[in-house]
C-alpha positions as CSV (number, residue, x, y, z in Angstrom):
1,X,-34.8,18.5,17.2
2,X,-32.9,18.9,14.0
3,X,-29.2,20.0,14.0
4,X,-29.0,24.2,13.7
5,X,-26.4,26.8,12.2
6,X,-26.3,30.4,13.3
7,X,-25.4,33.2,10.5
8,X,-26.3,36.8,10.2
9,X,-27.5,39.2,7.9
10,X,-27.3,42.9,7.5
11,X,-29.8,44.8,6.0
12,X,-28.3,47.2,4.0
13,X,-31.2,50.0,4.2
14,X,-31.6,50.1,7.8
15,X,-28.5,48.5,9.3
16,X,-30.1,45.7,11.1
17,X,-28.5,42.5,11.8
18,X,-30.7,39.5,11.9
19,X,-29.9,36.3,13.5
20,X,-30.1,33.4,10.8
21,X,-30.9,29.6,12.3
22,X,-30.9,27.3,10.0
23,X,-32.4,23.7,10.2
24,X,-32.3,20.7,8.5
25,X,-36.0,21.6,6.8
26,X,-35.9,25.1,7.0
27,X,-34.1,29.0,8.1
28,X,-35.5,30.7,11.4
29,X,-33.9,34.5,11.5
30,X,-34.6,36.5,14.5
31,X,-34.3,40.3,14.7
32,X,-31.9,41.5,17.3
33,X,-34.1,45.0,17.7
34,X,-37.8,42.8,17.8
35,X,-39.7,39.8,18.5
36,X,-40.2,39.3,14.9
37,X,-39.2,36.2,13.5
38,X,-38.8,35.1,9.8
39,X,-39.0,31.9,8.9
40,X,-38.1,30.3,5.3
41,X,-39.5,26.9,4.9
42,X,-37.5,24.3,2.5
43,X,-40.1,25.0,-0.3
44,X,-39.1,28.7,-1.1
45,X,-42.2,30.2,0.8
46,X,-41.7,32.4,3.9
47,X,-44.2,32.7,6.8
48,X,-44.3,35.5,9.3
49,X,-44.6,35.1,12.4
50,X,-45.0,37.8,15.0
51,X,-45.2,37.5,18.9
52,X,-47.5,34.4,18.6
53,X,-46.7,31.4,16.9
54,X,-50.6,30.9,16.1
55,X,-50.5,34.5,14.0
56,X,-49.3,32.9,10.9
57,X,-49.8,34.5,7.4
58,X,-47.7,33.0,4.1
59,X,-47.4,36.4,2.3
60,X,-44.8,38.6,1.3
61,X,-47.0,41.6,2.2
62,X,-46.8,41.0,5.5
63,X,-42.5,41.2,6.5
64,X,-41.2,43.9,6.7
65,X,-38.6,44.7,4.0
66,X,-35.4,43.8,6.3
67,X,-37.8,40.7,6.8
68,X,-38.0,40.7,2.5
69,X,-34.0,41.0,2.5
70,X,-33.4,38.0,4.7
71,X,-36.1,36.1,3.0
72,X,-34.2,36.9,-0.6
73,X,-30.7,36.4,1.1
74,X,-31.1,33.0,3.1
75,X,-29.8,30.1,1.7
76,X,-32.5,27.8,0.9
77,X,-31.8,24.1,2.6
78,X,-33.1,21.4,0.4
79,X,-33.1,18.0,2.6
80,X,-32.9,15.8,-0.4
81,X,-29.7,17.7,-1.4
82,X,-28.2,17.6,1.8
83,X,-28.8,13.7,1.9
84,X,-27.5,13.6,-2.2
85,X,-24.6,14.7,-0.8
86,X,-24.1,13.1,2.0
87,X,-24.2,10.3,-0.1
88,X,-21.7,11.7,-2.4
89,X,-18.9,12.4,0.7
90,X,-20.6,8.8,1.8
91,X,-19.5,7.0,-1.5
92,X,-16.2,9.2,-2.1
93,X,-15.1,7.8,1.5
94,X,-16.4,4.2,0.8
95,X,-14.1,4.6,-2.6
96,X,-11.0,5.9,-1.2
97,X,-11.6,2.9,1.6
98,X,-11.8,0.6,-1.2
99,X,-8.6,1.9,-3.1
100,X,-6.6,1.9,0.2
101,X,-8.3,-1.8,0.8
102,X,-7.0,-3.0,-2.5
103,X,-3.6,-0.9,-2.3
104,X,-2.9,-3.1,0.7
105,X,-4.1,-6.2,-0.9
106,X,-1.7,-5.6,-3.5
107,X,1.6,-4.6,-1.3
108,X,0.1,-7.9,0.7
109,X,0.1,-10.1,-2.0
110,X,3.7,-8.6,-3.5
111,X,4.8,-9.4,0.2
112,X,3.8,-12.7,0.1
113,X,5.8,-13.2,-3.5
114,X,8.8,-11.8,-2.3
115,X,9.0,-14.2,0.4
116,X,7.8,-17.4,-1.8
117,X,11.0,-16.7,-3.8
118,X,13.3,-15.5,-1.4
119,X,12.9,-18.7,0.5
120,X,12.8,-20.7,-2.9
121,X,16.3,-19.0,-3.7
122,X,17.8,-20.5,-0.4
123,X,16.6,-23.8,-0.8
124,X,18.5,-23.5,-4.5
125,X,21.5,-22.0,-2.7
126,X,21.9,-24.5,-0.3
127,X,21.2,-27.8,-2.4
128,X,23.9,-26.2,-4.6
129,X,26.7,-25.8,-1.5
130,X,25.7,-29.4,-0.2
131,X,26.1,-31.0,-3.5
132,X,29.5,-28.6,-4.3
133,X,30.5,-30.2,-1.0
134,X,30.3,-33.8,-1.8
135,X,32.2,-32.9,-5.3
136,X,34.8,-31.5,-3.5
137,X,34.7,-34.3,-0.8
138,X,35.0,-36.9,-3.6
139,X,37.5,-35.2,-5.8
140,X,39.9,-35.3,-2.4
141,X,39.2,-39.2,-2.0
142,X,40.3,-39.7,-5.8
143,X,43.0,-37.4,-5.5
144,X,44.5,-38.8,-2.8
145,X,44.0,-42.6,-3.8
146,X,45.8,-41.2,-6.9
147,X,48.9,-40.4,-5.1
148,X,48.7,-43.3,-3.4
149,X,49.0,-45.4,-6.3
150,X,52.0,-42.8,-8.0
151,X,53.6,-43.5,-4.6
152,X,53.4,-47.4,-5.3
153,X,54.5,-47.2,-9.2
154,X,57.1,-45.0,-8.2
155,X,58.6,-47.4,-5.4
156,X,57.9,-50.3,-8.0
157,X,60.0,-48.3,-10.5
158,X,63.1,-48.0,-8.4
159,X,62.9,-52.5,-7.4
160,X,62.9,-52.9,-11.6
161,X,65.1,-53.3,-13.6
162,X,66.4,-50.5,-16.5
163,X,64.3,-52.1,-19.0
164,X,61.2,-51.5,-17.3
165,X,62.5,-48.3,-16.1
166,X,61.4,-46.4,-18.9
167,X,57.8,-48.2,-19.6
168,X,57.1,-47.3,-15.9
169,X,58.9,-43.6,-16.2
170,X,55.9,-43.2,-19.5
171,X,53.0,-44.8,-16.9
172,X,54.4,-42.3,-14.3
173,X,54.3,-39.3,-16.5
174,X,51.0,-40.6,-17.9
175,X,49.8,-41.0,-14.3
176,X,51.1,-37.8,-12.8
177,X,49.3,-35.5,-16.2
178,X,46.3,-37.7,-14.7
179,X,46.7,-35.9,-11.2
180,X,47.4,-32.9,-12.7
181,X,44.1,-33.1,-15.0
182,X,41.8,-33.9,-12.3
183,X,43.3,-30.9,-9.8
184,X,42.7,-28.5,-12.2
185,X,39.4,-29.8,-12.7
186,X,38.3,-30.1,-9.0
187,X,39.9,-26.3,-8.6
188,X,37.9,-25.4,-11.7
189,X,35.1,-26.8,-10.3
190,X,35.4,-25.2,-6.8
191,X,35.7,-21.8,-7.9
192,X,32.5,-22.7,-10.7
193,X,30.2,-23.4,-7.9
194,X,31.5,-20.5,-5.6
């Protein structure tokens, strides 16, 4: 059996309520005060039909004018426009799914990105702290071989004779502005890659 909805309708001239049904092809009313039923078929036309279903005539002339009122007042049900919009609230739903569908596709893919280059950025990061590390690690070695050797010119220095003296005082100074250099560089450099 079709799906139903109840209404009602007052007849303004004699105060009746009627008792609307309406299915999906076409509106049933029922008096509350008689056995008379009205129904309005989906093309517009009403029949009457009194006690009997079999008593069926498809003129006006026969209701009663409440009967004429309800007729007028009922909404007529058209299937295909019920299934027109259907469809409509069918395809609005099956758009908004789709937007939402590709709304998340979207955050997805600008997820996935975000993670591509965060983890690109670490690799970066941590090449540039390994290879800062061996700078550092060398400048050290250097640096201390360097004072190794001042050490040794300066010892050598103090066994010479005067003459010398000063040649190996100019080496020294040249030697120690060398150290000096190359700290300032591997401080420079430490603080460039930090």
């Amino acid at each position: 059996m079709a799906p139903a909805s109840f209404g009602r309708v007052r007849c303004p001239s004699s105060g009746r309520v009627f008792i609307l049904r309406t299915l999906q092809s076409c509106s049933v009313s029922h008096s509350v005060e008689t056995s008379r039923t009205v129904t309005v078929l989906s093309n517009g036309f009403p029949q009457s039909l009194s006690g009997s279903e079999t008593d069926v005539s498809t003129s006006n002339e026969n209701l009663s004018r409440e009967e004429r009122y309800v007729v007028r007042h009922t909404a007529r049900v058209e299937p295909q426009g019920q299934e027109n919009q259907s469809q409509n609230n069918n395809n609005g739903n099956n758009r908004n799914s789709l937007k939402l569908e590709e709304e998340v596709e979207k955050v997805r893919r600008a997820h996935e990105e975000l993670v591509g280059s965060c983890e690109r950025r670490e690799r970066l990061e941590r090449a540039a702290r390994l290879r800062l590390q061996a700078d550092c690690r060398r400048l050290h070695d250097l640096n201390r071989a360097l004072k190794q050797q001042v050490e040794l010119v300066s010892q050598g220095v103090r066994n010479e004779s005067d003459s010398n003296a000063e040649a190996l005082r100019k080496e020294l100074q040249n030697r120690e502005m060398l150290i000096a250099q190359l700290i300032t560089q591997s401080i420079m450099l430490i603080l460039y890659y930090v």
